[in-house]
C-alpha positions, 0 to 999 in steps of 0.5 A: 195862568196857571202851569199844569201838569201832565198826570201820567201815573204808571198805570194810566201810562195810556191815559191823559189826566185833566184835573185841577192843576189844568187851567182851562185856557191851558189846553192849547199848550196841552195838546200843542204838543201832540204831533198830527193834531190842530185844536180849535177852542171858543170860550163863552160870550161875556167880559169874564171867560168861564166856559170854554169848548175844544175840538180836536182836528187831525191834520191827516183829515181823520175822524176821533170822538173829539173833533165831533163831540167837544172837550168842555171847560169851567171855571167854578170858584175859580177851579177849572172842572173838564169834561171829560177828566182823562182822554186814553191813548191821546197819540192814537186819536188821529191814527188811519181808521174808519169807523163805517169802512165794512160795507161788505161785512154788512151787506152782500154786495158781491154781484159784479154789476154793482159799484158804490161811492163814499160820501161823508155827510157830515162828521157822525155819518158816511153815505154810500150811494149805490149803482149799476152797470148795464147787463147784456144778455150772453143769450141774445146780446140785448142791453139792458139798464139794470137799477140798484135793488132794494135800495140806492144807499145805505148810511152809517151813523157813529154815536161818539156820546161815549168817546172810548166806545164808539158805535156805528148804527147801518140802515136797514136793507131787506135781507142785507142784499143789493143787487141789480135788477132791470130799470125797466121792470114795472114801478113797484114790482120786484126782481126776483131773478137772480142773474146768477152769472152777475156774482163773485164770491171771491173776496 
């Protein structure tokens, strides 16, 4: 096994460097030493191990490039070549951050009636599932179911193709607005009353 070094030049003082000097069944000492942060690694099938794939897992259960999209190893005339070459601000991959977090910068979801929960789906998407509270008329006290509108969810999918950019796609919602409207209204008609007194826009 080859003992590697940790190529930190002063200007990729952010920036951890695979290259040549770094065996590839080296990458649990490499990272072993990375506080907050597991690896899990695999090497291919087969008597001669030449291939191998490592996700990096944060033990605080946040998301980075990495514990999706693997780091990849081969040997090739016996030289170990990575994929990707050098990881920047390795000590910051496991910090608290949510990527699909701006729901409220995303659509307008101020009326008061509305409430939402988070569901991660799986490591490149979360879901938010979206539902009302009952509306009593303040005009005759009736009750009335009231039902998310123009949509239930809405999802946010990330793309860590490229770990130092990555980007998160919304689905799409009709005028960026849901609201709650009456359950009872007929199958495939809209709502266009706006409840004025269900809306805060104080945030």
């Amino acid at each position: 096994m080859k003992i590697f070094a940790l190529a930190f030049a002063t200007a990729q003082a952010n920036w951890m460097v695979f290259d040549e000097t770094v065996a590839c069944d080296d990458f649990s000492a490499k990272f072993g030493k990375i506080g907050g942060m597991s690896h899990k690694c695999t090497a291919n099938n087969g008597p001669v191990k030449k291939k191998w794939r490592c996700h990096l897992k944060c033990d605080n259960g946040a998301q980075n490039a990495f514990s999706v999209r693997p780091i990849k190893c081969k040997t090739k005339g016996g030289v170990p070549k990575w994929k990707p070459t050098k990881i920047k601000d390795v000590d910051q991959l496991c910090a608290e951050k949510d990527q699909c977090d701006g729901l409220k910068n995303q659509y307008n979801v101020t009326n008061k009636l509305l409430e939402w929960t988070k569901t991660r789906n799986n490591p490149r998407q979360i879901q938010y599932d979206f539902n009302c509270k009952d509306w009593k008329n303040p005009e005759n006290g009736k009750v009335f179911e009231m039902t998310p509108y123009p949509a239930k969810s809405a999802t946010c999918t990330c793309n860590y193709n490229k770990p130092s950019n990555v980007r998160c796609k919304w689905s799409k919602i009709k005028k960026s607005i849901v609201r709650c409207v009456r359950a009872d209204r007929p199958k495939g008609q809209g709502d266009d009353v706006y409840y004025e007194d269900m809306y805060q826009y104080d945030y």
